[in-house]
C-alpha positions as CSV (number, residue, x, y, z in Angstrom):
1,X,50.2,22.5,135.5
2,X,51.5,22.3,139.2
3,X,54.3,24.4,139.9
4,X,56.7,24.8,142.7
5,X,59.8,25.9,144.0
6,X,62.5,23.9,145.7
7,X,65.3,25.8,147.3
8,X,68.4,23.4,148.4
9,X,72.0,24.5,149.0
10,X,74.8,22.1,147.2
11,X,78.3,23.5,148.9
12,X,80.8,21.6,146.8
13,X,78.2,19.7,145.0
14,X,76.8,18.0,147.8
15,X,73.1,18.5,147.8
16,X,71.1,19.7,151.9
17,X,67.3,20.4,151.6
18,X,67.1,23.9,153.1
19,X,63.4,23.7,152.6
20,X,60.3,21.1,152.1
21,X,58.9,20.2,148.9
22,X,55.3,20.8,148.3
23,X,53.8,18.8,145.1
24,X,50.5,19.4,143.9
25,X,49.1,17.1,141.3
26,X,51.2,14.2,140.1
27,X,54.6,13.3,139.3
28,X,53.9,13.5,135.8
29,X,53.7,17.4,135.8
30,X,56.3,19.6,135.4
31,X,58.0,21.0,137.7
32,X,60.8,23.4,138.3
33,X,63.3,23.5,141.5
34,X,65.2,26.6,142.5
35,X,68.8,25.6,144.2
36,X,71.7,27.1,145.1
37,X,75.4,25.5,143.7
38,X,78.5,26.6,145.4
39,X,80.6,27.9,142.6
40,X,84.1,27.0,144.3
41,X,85.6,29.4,140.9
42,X,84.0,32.3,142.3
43,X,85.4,32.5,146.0
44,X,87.3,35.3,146.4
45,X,85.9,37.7,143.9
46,X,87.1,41.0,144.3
47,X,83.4,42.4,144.1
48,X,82.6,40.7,147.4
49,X,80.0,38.1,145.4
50,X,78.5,35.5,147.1
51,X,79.7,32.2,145.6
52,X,76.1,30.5,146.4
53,X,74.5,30.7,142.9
54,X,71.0,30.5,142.4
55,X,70.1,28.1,139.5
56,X,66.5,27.3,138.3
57,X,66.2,23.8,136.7
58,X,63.0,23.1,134.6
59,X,62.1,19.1,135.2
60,X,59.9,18.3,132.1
61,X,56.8,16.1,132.7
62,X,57.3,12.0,133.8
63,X,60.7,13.6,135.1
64,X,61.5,10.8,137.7
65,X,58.8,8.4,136.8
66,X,61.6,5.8,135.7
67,X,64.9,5.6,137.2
68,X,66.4,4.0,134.0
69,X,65.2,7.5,131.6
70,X,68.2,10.2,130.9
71,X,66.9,13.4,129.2
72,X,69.4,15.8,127.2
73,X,69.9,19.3,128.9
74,X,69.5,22.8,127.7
75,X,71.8,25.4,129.5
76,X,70.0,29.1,129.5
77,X,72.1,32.3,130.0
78,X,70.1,35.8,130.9
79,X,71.0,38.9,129.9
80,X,72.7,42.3,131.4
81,X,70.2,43.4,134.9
82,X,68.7,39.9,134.8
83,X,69.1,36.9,136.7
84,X,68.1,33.1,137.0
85,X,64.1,34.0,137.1
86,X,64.0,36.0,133.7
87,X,63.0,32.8,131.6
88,X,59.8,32.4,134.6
89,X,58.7,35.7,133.9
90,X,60.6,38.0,136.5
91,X,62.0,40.4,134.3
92,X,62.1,42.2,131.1
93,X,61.1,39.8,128.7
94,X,57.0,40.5,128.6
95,X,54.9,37.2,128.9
96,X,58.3,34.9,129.4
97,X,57.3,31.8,130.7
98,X,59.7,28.9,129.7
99,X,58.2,26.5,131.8
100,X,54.7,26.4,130.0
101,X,56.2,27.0,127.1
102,X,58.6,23.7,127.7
103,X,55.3,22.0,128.7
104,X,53.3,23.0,125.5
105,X,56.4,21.6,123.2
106,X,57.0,18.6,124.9
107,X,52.7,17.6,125.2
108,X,52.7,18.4,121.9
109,X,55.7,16.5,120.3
110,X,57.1,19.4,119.0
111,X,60.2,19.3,121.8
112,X,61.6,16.0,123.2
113,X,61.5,16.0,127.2
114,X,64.8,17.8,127.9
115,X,66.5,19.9,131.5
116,X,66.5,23.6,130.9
117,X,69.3,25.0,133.7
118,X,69.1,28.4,134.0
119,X,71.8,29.9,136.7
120,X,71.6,33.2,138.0
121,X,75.1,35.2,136.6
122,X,73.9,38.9,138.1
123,X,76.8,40.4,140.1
124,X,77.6,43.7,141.5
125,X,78.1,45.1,138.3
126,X,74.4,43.9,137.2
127,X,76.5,41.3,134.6
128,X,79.1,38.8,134.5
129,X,79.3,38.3,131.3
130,X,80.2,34.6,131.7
131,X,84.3,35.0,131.7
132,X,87.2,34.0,133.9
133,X,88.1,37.4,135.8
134,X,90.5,37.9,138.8
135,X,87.7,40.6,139.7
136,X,84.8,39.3,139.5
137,X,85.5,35.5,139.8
138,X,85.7,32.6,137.2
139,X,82.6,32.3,135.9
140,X,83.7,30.3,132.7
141,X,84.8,27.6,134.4
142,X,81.7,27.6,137.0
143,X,79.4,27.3,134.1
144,X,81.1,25.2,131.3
145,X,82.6,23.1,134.3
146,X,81.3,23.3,137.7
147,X,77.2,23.5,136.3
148,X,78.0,21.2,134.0
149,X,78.8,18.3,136.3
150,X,76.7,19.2,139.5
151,X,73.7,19.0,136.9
152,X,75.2,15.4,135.8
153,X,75.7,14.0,139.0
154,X,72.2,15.7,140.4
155,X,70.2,14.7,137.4
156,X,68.9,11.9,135.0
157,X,70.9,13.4,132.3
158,X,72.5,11.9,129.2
159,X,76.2,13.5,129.9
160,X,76.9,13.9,126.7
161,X,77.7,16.8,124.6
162,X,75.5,15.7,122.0
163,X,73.0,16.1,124.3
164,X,74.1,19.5,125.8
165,X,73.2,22.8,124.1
166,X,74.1,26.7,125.5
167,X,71.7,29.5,124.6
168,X,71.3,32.7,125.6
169,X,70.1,36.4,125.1
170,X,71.9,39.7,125.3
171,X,74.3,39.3,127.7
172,X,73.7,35.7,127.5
173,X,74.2,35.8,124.4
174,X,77.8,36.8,124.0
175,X,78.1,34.0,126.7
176,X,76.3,31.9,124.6
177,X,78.6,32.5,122.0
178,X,81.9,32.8,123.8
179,X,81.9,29.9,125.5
180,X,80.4,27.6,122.9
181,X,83.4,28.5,120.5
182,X,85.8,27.4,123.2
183,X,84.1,24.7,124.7
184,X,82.7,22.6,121.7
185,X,83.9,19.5,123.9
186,X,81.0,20.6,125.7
187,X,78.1,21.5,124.1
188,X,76.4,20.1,120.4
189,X,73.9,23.0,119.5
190,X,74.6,26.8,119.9
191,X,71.9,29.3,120.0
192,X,73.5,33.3,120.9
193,X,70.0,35.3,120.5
194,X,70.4,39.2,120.1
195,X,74.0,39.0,121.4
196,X,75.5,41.9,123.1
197,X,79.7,42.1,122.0
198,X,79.3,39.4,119.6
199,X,81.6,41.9,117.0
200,X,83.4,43.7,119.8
201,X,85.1,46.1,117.8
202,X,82.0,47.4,116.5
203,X,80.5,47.7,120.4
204,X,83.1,49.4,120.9
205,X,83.5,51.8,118.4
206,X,79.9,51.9,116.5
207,X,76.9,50.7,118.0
208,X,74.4,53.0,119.1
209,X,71.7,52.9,121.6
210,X,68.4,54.7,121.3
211,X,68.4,57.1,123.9
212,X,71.3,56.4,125.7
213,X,75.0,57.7,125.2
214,X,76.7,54.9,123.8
215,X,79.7,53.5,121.6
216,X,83.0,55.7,122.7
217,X,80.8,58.2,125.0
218,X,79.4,55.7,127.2
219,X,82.6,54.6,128.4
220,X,83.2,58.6,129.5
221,X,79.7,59.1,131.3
222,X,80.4,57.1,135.0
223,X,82.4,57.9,137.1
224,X,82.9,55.6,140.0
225,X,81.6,52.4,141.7
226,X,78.5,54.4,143.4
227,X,76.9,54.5,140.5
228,X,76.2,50.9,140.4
229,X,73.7,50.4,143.9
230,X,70.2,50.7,143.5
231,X,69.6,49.4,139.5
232,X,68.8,52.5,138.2
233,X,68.6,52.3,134.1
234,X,70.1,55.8,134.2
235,X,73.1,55.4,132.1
236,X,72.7,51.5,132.0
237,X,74.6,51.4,128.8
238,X,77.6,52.5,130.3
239,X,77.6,50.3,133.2
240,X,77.3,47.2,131.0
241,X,80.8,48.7,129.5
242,X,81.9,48.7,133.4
243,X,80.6,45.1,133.5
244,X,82.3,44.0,131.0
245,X,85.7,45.3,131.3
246,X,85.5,44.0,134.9
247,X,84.7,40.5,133.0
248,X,87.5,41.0,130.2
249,X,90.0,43.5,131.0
250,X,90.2,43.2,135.3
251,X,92.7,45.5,136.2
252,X,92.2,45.4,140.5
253,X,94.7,48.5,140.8
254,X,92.6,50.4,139.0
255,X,90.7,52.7,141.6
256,X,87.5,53.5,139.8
257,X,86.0,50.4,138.1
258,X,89.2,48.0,139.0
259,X,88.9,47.3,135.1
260,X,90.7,48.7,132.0
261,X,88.4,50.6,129.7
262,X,89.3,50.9,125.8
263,X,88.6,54.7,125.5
264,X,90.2,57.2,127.4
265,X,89.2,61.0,127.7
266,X,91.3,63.1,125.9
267,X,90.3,67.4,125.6
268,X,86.9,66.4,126.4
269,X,86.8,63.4,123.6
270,X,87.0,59.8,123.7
271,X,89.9,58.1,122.1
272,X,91.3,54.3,121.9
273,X,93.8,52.9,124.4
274,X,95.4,50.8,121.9
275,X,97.1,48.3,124.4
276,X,93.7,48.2,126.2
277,X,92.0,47.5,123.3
278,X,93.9,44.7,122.4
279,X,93.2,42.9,125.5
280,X,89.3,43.4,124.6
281,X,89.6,42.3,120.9
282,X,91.1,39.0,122.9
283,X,87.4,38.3,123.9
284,X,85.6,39.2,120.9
285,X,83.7,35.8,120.0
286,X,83.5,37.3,116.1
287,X,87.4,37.4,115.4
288,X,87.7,33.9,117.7
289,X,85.9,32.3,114.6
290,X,89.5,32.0,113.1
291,X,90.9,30.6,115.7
292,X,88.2,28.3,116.7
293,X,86.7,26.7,112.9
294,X,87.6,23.1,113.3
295,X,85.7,23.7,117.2
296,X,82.6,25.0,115.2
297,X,82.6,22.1,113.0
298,X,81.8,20.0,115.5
299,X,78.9,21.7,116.0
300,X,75.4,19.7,115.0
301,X,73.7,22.7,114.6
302,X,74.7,26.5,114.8
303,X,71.9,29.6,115.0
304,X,72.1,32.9,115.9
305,X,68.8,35.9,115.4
306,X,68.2,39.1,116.5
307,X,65.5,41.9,116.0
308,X,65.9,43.9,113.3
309,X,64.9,47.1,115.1
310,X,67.7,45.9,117.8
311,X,70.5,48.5,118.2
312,X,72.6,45.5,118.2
313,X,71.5,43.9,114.7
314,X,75.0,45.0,113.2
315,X,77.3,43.4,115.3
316,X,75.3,40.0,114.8
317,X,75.0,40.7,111.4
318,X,78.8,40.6,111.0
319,X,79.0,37.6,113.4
320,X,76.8,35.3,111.0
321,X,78.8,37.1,108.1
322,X,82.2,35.6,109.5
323,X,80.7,32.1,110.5
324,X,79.5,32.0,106.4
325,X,83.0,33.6,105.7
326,X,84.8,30.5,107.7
327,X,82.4,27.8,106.4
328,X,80.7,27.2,109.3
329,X,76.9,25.9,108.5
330,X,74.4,27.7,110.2
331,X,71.3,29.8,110.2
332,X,70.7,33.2,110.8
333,X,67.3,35.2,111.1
334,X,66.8,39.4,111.5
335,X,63.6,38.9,112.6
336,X,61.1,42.0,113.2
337,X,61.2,43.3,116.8
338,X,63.8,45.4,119.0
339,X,66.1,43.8,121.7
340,X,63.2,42.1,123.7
341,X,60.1,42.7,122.0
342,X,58.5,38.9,120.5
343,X,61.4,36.8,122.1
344,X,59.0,35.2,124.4
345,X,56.9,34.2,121.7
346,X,59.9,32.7,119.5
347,X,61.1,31.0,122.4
348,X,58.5,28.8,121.5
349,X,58.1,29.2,118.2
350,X,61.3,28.8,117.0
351,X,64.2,28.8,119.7
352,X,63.2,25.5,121.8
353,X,61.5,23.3,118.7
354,X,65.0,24.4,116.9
355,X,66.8,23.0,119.8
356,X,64.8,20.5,120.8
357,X,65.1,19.1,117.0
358,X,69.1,18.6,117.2
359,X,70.2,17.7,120.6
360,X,70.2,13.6,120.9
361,X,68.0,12.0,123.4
362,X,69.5,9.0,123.3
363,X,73.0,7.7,124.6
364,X,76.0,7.9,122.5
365,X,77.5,4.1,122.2
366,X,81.1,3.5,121.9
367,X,82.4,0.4,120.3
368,X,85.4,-1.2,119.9
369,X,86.7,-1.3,116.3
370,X,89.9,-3.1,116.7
371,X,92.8,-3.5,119.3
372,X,96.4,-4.1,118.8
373,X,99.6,-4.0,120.5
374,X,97.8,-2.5,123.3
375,X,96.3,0.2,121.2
376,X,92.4,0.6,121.3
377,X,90.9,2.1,117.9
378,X,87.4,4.2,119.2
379,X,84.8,4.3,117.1
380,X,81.6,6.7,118.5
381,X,77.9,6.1,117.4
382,X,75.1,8.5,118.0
383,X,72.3,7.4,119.0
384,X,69.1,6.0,117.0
């Protein structure tokens, strides 16, 4: 398979080649492009951010062979220390390669052709954790909205939610599952894999991490922003806490992390800042499911996994629990491994074919039903 990069810059979603494109082999192959989106909802971050994004875009093979072909889309979210280039094996998944992967599927009829976007969310604070923050910019709305329609008006896609579905792992996965609860307008399959927050109460309070101090102590063990330079792993478990009260709890007052953390140091112990706390529980997609079942419904297929060595296998436990609970139909697997160990391998044998199986490829088609007194009755039909 020819592979290749393409870098181009897109301010405001208007597309300048920075650099040449080199093809080797046909048109046929597959291909993926590297680009770079102006995120207009991320200007002005108070973590000094750039608001050029880099986004890698998996083309499957014939993409472009026929100007009339649309191809349903696949949006990919990486976890905590990673960035745009973990699913093309820079980073800590061992043997990740989506693109072959994608390749084998598709060749083999397993996957229909589809667009796998995968934008990079790293910040400062080694996460963004896919929210709307006044500290570290709007990165809800630049992925559910700003992505969404640059990849639409870049690309043969079918701009449809029934052919849109939002994945993602650790990190990624709580994005995965935070915005597909909100943004079922948006998206027609949901896939959070080894979700990090999914049950925030329980991250907060409970989960423990081999090796590292966690639950209540992590949020004591770092001090100050200089911690952050340099992507150590020393105390990494702590500074995705930072991260994410940066994401869900911005407070740009505060001095240290200009975030409000949950747990506060009293006589050497940890204990709950119950106001604080409150405005975390506010982003903690497990206790949303209440607010968001008829969203969920919409859904035409729901899945969520995770290792069942994982430190976080709890907290997704209890998220598939409250889904059942709620009536939502989905699936679940505990499947053996710890936090990264055999995801590249179920990528494709289970997360892509999964997928692949429930987004449409064709076109939704909207019909008239009746009209009267100037009132138009919609009727929507999926595609064959």
């Amino acid at each position: 398979m020819a592979r290749f990069r393409r870098l181009q810059y897109h301010p405001f979603a208007t597309a300048i080649t920075l650099a040449s494109v080199l093809l080797i082999g046909t048109i046929a192959q597959a291909r993926i492009e590297t680009i770079v989106v102006h995120a207009r909802s991320l200007e002005g971050n108070l973590l000094g951010d750039s608001a050029d994004r880099q986004v890698n875009v998996y083309l499957p093979p014939a993409y472009g062979e026929s100007a009339a072909a649309r191809y349903p889309v696949l949006y990919l979210l990486h976890g905590y220390t990673g960035n745009h280039s973990l699913w093309t094996g820079q980073g800590y998944f061992s043997g990740m390669d989506i693109d072959a992967v994608a390749d084998d599927l598709i060749g083999s009829g397993v996957m229909p052709p589809l667009l796998i976007v995968m934008p990079n969310a790293d910040n400062a604070y080694w996460g963004s954790w896919y929210v709307n923050s006044e500290v570290t910019g709007n990165w809800e709305d630049f992925i559910v909205r700003e992505l969404v329609d640059y990849v639409d008006g870049h690309y043969a896609t079918l701009a449809q939610r029934e052919s849109r579905a939002l994945a993602g792992h650790s990190m990624g996965g709580y994005g995965a599952a935070y915005l597909g609860i909100k943004y079922a307008e948006t998206y027609s399959v949901l896939y959070p894999m080894s979700a990090a927050a999914i049950d925030m109460e329980t991250f907060i309070l409970e989960v423990p991490v081999s090796g590292f101090p966690s639950g209540p102590t992590a949020f004591l063990t770092i001090a100050n922003w200089d911690h952050f330079p340099g992507k150590s792993f020393t105390d990494w478990v702590a500074k995705a806490n930072v991260a994410l009260a940066a994401a869900i709890a911005p407070a740009p007052a505060e001095p240290r992390f200009l975030a409000d953390m949950p747990m506060v140091e009293e006589a050497g112990e940890a204990h709950v800042d119950e106001a604080v706390f409150e405005r975390w529980m506010a982003a903690d997609p497990l206790s949303m499911i209440a607010t968001h079942t008829e969203d969920l419904r919409r859904y035409a297929a729901v899945r969520v996994d995770c290792g069942d060595a994982d430190d976080l296998i709890g907290q997704n436990r209890n998220f598939s629990a409250a889904l059942t609970a709620a009536g939502i139909e989905h699936q679940f697997e505990d499947y053996p491994g710890n936090h990264t160990s055999n995801v590249a391998a179920r990528m494709k044998s289970v997360v892509l074919p999964f997928i692949g199986t429930h987004l449409s490829s064709y076109p939704t088609v909207t019909t008239v039903e009746s009209a009267s007194w100037g009132r138009i009755k919609i009727r929507h039909v999926g595609g064959m």
